[in-house]
C-alpha positions as CSV (number, residue, x, y, z in Angstrom):
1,X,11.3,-8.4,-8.1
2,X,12.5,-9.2,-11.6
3,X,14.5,-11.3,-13.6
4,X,16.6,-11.2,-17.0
5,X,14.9,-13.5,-19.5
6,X,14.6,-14.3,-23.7
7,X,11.9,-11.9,-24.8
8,X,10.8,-15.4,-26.6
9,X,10.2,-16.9,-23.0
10,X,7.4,-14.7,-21.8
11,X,3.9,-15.1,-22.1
12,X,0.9,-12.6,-22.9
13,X,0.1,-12.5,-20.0
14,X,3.6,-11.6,-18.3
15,X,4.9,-8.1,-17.2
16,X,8.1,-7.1,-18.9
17,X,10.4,-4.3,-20.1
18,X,12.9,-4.7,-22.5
19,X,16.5,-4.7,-20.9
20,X,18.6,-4.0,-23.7
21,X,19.3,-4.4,-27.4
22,X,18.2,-7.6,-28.9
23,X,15.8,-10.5,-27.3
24,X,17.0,-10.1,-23.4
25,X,13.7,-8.3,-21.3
26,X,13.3,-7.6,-17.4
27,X,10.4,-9.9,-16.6
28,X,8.5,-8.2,-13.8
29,X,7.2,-11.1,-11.1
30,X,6.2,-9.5,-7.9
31,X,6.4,-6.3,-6.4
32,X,6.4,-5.6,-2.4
33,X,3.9,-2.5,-1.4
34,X,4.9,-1.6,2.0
35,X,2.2,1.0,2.4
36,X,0.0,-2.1,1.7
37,X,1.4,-4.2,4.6
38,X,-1.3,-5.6,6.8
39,X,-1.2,-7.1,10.4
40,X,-2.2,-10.5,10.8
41,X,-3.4,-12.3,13.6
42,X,-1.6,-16.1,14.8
43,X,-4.3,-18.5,14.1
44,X,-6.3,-17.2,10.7
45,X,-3.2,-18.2,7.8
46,X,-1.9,-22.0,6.6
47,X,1.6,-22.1,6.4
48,X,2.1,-23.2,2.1
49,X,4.4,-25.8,1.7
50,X,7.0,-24.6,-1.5
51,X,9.0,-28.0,-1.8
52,X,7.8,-29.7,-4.8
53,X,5.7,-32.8,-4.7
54,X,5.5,-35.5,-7.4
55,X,2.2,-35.0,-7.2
56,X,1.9,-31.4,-7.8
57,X,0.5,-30.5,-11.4
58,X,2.6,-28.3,-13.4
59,X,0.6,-24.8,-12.8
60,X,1.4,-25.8,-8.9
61,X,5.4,-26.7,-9.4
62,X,5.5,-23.5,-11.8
63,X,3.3,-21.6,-8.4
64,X,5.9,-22.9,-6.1
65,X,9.0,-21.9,-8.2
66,X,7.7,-18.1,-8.2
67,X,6.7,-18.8,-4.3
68,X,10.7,-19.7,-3.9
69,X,12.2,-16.9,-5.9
70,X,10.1,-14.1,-4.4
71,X,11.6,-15.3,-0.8
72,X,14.8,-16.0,-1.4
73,X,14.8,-12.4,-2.5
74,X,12.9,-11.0,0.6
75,X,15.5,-12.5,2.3
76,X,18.2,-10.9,0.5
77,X,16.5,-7.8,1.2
78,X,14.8,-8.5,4.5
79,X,17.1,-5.7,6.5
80,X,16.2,-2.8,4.1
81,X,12.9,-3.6,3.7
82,X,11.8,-4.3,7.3
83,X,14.1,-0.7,7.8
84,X,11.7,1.0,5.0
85,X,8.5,-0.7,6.9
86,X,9.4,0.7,10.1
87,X,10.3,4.0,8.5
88,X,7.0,4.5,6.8
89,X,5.0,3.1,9.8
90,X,6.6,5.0,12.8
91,X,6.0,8.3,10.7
92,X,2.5,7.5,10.0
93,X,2.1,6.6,14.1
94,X,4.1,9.9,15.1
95,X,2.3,12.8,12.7
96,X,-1.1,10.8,12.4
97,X,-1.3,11.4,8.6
98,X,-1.6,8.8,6.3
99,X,0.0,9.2,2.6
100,X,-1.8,8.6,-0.6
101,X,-2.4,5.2,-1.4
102,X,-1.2,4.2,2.1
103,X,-3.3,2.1,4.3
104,X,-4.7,3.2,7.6
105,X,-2.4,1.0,9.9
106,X,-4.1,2.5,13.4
107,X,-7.6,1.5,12.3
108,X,-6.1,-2.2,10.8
109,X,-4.0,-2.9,14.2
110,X,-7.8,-2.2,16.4
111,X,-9.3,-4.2,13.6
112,X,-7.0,-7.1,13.9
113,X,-7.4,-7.0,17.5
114,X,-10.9,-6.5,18.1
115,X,-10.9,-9.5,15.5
116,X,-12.7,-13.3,16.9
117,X,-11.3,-16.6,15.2
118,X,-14.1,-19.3,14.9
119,X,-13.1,-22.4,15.6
């Protein structure tokens, strides 16, 4: 996920490729790794509230501004991406071989289910 910003705007310790001539750059804010993708179990995640709060400190409004961004452009995506998801992990299911850099989604599913929530 990216966006166009002034070169001047970013920070040392932002990703960012320049776009084009002069002071425009693609900042680089998140990126989705699919072969990363994880199952999670109902019960052991919060839900994060992204609406601003007037008591929210400014690292926390800037936190929820980047939370917003990134899913209003899951959503944008959501079809492709949940089509690439599938894609990836229905091959991995049907051949049994796992790519490079790809995790081990069998052995994470038994993990996830095998796995107890204290309460």
């Amino acid at each position: 996920m990216y966006e166009y910003v002034l070169r001047s705007k970013m920070g040392s310790e932002d990703i960012w490729i320049q776009a084009s001539e002069g002071d425009i750059v693609k900042h680089i804010m998140a990126i989705i790794d699919i072969k990363k993708m994880i199952p999670v179990k109902s019960g052991v995640y919060n839900v994060v509230n992204m609406n601003k709060e007037i008591s929210d400190t400014p690292e926390m409004i800037k936190y929820k501004d980047l939370l917003n961004k990134e899913y209003s452009f899951c959503l944008k995506i959501m079809d492709d991406l949940v089509k690439k998801a599938n894609k990836l992990y229905n091959r991995q299911m049907d051949t049994g071989k796992i790519k490079n850099f790809c995790c081990d989604f069998k052995v994470l599913e038994q993990a996830c289910d095998t796995y107890i929530i204290d309460k």
